[in-house]
Structures are given as C-alpha cells and as structure tokens.
N, C-alpha and C positions, 0 to 999 in steps of 0.2 A: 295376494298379500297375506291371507291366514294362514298360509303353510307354508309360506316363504319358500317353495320349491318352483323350478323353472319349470312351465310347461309347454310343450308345441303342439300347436292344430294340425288336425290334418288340410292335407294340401285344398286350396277351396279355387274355383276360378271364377277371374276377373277379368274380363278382356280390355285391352286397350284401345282409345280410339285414334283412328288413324288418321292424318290430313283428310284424306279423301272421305272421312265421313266414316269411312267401313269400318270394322272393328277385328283384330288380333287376336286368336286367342291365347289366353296368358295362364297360368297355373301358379299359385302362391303359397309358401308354408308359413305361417308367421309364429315366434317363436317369442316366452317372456322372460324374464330373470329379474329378477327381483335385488335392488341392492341395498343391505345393509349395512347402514350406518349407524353405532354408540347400542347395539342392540334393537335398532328398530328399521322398520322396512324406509330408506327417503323415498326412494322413485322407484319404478319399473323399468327397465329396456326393455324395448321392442326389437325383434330383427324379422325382418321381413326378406323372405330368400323366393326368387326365380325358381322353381321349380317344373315348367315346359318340360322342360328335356326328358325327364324321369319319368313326369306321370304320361305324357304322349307315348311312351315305349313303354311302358304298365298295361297301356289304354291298348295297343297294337297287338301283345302279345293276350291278351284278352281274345282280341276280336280274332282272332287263329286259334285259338284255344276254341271259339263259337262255330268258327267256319271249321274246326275237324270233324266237332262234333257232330255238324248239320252234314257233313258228307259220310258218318259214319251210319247217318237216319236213310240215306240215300235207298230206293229198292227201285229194281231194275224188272223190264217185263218187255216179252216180243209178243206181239200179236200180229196171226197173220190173216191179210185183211181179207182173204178171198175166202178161209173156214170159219174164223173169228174164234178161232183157238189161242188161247191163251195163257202164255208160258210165262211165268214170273219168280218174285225171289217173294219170302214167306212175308218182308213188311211191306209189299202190297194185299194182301190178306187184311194183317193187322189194322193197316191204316184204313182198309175199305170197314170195319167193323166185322172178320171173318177170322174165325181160328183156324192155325195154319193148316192146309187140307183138308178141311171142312167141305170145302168143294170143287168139282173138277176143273176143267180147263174153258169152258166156255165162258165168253166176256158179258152176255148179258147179266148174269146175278150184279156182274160192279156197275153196269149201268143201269142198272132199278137202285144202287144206291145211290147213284147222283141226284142232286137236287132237284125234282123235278122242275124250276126254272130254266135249268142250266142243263135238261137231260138231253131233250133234240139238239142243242145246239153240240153238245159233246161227239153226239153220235154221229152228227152229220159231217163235223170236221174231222175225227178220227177214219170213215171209211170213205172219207173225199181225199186224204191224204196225198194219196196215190198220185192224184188226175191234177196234181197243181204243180207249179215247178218245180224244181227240187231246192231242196230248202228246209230247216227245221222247222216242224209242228210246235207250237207251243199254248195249251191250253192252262187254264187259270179254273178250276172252278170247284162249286160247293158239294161237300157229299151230307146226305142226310141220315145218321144212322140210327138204327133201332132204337138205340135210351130219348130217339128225337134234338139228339146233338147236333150240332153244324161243325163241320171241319173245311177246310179252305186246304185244296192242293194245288201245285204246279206240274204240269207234267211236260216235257220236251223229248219229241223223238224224230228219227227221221228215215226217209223211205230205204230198207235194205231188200235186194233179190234173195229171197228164201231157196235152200236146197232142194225145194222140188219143183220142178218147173220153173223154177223163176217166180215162184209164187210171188205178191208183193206183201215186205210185212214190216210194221213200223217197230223200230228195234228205241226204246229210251227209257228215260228213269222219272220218278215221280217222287216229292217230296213232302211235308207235311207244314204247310205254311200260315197255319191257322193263327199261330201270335205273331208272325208278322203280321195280319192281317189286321190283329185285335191291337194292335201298340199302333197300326198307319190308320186306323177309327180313331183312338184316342188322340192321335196327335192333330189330325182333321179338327174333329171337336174343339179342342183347346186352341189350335190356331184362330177356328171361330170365333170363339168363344173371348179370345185375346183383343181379335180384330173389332167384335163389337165391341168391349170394352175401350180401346183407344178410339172408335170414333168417337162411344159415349162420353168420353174424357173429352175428346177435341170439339164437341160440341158444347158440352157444358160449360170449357173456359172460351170461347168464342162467343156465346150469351152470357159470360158472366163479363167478360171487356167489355162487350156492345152496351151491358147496362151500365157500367164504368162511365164509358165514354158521354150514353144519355146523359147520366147524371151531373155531369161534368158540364155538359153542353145545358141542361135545365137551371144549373144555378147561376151561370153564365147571364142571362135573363133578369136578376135580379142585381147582378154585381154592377160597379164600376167600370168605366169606359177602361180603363189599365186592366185592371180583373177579371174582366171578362174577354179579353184580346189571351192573356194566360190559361184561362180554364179552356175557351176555344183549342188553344194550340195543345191542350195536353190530353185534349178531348179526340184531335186526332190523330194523334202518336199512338194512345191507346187502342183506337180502331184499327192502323196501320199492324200491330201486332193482331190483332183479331180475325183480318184477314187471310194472316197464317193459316193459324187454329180453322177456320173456316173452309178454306184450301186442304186443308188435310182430312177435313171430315166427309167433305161433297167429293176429292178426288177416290180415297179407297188405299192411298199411298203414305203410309205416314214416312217414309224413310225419306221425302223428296219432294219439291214444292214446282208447280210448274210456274217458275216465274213471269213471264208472260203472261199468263191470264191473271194471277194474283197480283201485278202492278196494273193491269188493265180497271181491274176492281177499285184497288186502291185509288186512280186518279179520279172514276168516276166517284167515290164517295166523297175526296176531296174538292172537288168540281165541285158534287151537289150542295155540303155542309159549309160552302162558303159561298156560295151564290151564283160562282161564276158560271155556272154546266148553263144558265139561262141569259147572262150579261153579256152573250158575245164573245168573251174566252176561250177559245178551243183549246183541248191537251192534244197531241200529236205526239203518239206512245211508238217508237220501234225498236220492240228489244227483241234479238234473236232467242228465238225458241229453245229454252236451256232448263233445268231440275239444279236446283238447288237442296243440302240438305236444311232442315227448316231454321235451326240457329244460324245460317248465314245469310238466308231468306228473311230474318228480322231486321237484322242488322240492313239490310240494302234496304228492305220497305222504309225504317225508320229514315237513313238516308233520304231516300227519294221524296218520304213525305215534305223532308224539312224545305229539299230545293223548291218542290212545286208549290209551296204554300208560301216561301221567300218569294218566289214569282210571281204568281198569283198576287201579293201582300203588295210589288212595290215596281214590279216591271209595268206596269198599266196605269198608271196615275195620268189622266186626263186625256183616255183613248178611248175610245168606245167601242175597239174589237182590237182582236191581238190571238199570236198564237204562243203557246207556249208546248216547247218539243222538251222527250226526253228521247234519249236515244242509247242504246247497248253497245254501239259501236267509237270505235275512237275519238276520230272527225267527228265534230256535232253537226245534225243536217240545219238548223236553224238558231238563228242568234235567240239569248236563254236558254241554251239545252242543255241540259244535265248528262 
C-alpha cells in the first residue's frame, strides 16, 4: 500500500488435503496489485496462481544437476584379493585423506584409515568377497582421518577374473556420502524431535478435556435436576473427543486412529460415568478393525456417544438388565444397535 507497486512472492508450498486424508503436494505464487481510486490506494487484489508444474521441473532439473555432480565425485579402484594390490583413480587417495601418490599400491594404509569400529568388519567382507555368490559387494562405512574428521563412504564392487591366473579381484567405485549421512541424522532428529512434540501436544489436550469434562461433571453435583442432566451430557461429549487425543498419544500414530479400540474405550467410560458398567447394562461393541484419520474419528465418537447415552437414557426404564449393541456392520446384530 506505500508504494503502490504490485509485487509477487516467491513460489511457497501448500499441500492439499485429500479425501483420503493424504496430502497433494501443491506449489503457489501469490501475487498483489494495488487499485487506485481518486488518488488513493481502495483495496488490494490478490491472485493466487498453481504453480506445481514449474517449480516440480525447477525441483527435477536440480536433483540432475546434484546427481551429475555426485557422479563426477565417482573414483573407481580394483583390488586384487589374492596380493591386495591396489589399483585406483587419484579420488580414492583424496577421500582416504592421502595426496595423490603419496603411497604405493597396497590396501592396508586405506584400511588403518577406516574407522576402527568399522575396520574388521571392512576387511573381512572385502577379502570374503570372493567365497559368497556372485553378487555386488556393497559396504557403507566410516573413515577416520588424520585432522580426527569422520567421513562416511559407500563403496560397491563386484567379483571380476583378473588377467593373471584368474586371479580374483573386486573391480568398483566408492563415493563420498558424508552429507548424506549428516542431512539423514538431522532428519532422524527432527522427526524425533517432531514426534515427541505431537504426543506432548496430544497429551496435553487429552488432560486438558479430561479436566474440562471433570469439571463439568463436578458442578453437575451442585446444579439442578435439568442442569445437571446438561453438564453430564456435555461432560461426555467432551471426553468422547479426549479419547481421540488419548489414542494418538499411547498409539505412536498421529496420522490414524484405531477405531476399535478407541470406541472400546469410549463405551467403557460412558458405562462407568453413568452408572450402568455396575446396573446390569451391558455394551456389546463389534466394530470391524479399521484406522480412521483423527477428524473423522471425532465425528463417529461424538456420534456413537450420543446413541449409547440415548440408550442407555431411555431404552431401559423399568428393566433390570439389558443389552445395548453397537455394531460396524450394516444389519444391526441386536435391537438398539447403532
């Protein structure tokens, strides 16, 4: 609005969500213009443009731009298993910590640089090669160099007959994988790090309903025969939602509720918080085994509460046992069943 000039973000992404719960990913440019009316700014437009197509082929020719690179890193080495002579290109040197031809052809110098965790297990699967089926070799492991750095490499070879005798020698290439290694910690971490965060989250509002719904249920106690039939009912609505939250925090899954054990829950609490789990009432629960995402998992608990507590409320007046069924399947197996 101060400079009355139009300006465009860059492209930001937002994913959509899908029926199924999953998520789209979507990329958006949103762009403003300002309109002038009698010399002064009235409103703003907004335009908000689809841009997937562009920055997904931006994103693509990137990641080829990354993979030339990492195969330009590429160094190549034979080693033959029966002298343990070893023949290489000069960035296996380098990436061992050794200037090029600093040392001859024997492989022990590069295995005093591996990591001594990871030394025997190097050596033994390098000169067992040979004796296993045929098949690439593919080691993974740490080198420890002189400044006391860690580098992380990949190395894949596999058995070729050498020109003398048939000698056996593992012919492949090795590459330098240390920031892959250092971005797949980081992302470890922050998934951690995320995942405690959302139980801590889905426990916190799973104790802060339960104290809702107490509270709700403690003033119940002082109120009116009418008033207290009200704060009861909204006392376990609010728990029916709590259950969720609760389900997500003890399963480890926030993307997905397992509904069957979470209405299992559910009826016991509404059993207990109304009397009937001890009056002779039985619930009779059979819901086929299924994951719900969690907003459509409130909606069914809230559902289901309102049936069972309707039944419970009005199916039983002057019985002294009774069963009340819910059921997942079409056909109800019992009259009352939801």
């Amino acid at each position: 609005m101060a400079s009355r000039q139009a300006d465009a973000l860059e492209p930001g992404r937002h994913d959509i969500v899908m029926p199924d719960c999953g998520f789209e990913t979507r990329y958006w440019r949103l762009s403003h213009s300002p309109v002038i009316e009698n010399g002064e700014v009235s409103c703003i437009l907004q335009l908000v443009e689809d841009v997937t197509a562009e920055v997904t082929k931006q994103l693509l020719l990137e990641a080829r731009e990354r993979a030339a690179a990492e195969g330009a890193a590429l160094s190549f080495w034979d080693l033959n298993l029966v002298t343990g002579k070893l023949i290489r290109s000069a960035g296996v040197d380098t990436m061992h910590g050794f200037a090029p031809g600093e040392i001859g052809e024997d492989i022990e110098p590069f295995f005093e640089r591996v990591h001594p965790e990871d030394r025997e297990r190097v050596r033994m699967e390098v000169f067992s090669a040979a004796e296993r089926a045929p098949g690439p070799t593919v080691l993974e492991h740490r080198l420890l160099l002189p400044d006391g750095s860690i580098r992380w490499i990949s190395a894949r070879g596999e058995i070729q007959p050498g020109p003398v005798n048939g000698e056996p020698h593992l012919v492949g290439m090795v590459i330098d994988i240390t920031e892959f290694r250092q971005n797949e910690a980081r992302l470890e971490a922050a998934l951690t790090n995320q995942k405690m965060l959302l139980d801590e989250v889905n426990h916190r509002v799973k104790n802060s309903l339960q104290m809702v719904a107490s509270l709700l249920s403690l003033e119940s106690g002082r109120a009116s025969a009418e008033t207290r039939e009200k704060l009861l009912s909204a006392s376990t609505r609010v728990n029916a939602i709590a259950t969720i939250h609760a389900s997500l925090y003890q399963d480890g899954d926030v993307t997905s509720v397992a509904v069957d054990q979470q209405l299992r829950d559910l009826c016991d609490h509404v059993a207990a918080s109304s009397g009937y789990d001890v009056g002779g009432i039985a619930i009779d629960l059979d819901v086929i085994p299924i994951r719900l995402c969690p907003n459509k998992a409130i909606s069914l608990s809230i559902i289901v509460n309102e049936l069972i507590t309707n039944a419970l409320k009005h199916a039983f007046h002057g019985r002294g046992k009774g069963m009340s069924a819910c059921a997942s399947r079409e056909t109800p197996r019992k009259a009352s069943s939801c």
